[in-house]
N, C-alpha and C positions, 0 to 999 in steps of 0.2 A: 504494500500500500504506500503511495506516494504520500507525503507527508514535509508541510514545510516548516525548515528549524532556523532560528538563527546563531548567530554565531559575531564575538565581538572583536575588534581590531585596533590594534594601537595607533596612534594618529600619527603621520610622516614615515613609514617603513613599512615595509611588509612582510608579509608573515604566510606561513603553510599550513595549510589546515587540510586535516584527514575528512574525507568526502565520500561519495559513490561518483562509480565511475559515470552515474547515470545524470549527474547531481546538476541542476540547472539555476545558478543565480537570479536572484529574481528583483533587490530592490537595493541601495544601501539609504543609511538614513543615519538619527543619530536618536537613540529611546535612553532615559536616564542618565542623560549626558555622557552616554559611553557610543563610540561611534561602531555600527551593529549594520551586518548585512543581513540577507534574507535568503536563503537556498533552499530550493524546493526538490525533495531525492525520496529513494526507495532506501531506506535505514537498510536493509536484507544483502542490496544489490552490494558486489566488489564493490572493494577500498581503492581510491585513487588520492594523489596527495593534488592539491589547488594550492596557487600562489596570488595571493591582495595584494597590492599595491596601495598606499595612500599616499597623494601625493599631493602638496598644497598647489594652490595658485602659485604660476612665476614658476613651480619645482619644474626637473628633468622627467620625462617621462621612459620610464623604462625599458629597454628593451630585451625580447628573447634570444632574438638571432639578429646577425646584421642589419638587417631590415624589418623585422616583424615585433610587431609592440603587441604588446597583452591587448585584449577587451578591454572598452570599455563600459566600465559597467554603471555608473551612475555620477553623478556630482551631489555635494552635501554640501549645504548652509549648518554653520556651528560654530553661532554666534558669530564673533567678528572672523572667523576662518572660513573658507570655500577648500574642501577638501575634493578628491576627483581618482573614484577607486576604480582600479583597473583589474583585471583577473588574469592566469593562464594554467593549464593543465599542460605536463608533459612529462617525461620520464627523466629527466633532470635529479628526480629526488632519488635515485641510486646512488649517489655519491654519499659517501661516510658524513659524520658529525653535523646531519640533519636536524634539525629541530623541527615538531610538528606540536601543532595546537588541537585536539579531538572532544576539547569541553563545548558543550551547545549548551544553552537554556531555551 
């Protein structure tokens, strides 16, 4: 059953979070002034790892490859900040001394 969680992110860096491979971003925002995406998955389906990006106004926007930039997935008003989250999935996170974030509320 598909089911949507969210999940929260630290503001200016990004972060990996454990997903379904099925897993479809759906909103970012900002709820109890913690800046909070929205992803909509099958809890059941494969683990896949996703990578957020936050990136202020004026910041670099990130790249995967030479040329290919993450999604983008939303812009957030927060307070006097404009934040501007980007996503990417790929298999990157085979390499050692990975850090992943798998707490949802």
């Amino acid at each position: 059953m598909r089911t949507i969680y969210k999940y929260q992110l630290p503001r200016e860096r990004s972060t990996i979070l454990t997903l379904t491979a099925d897993a479809l971003p759906l909103h970012a925002g900002v709820q109890h002034d913690r800046l909070t995406v929205w992803v909509e998955l099958d809890p059941e389906a494969a683990k896949r790892f996703y990578r957020f990006h936050v990136v202020p106004t004026g910041g670099e926007v990130p790249l995967i490859d030479e040329d290919l930039h993450p999604a983008h997935l939303g812009t957030v008003h927060d307070g006097p900040y404009v934040w501007h989250i980007y996503w990417d999935r790929d298999d990157w996170m085979s390499r050692p001394n990975t850090q992943t974030q798998e707490d949802h509320t």
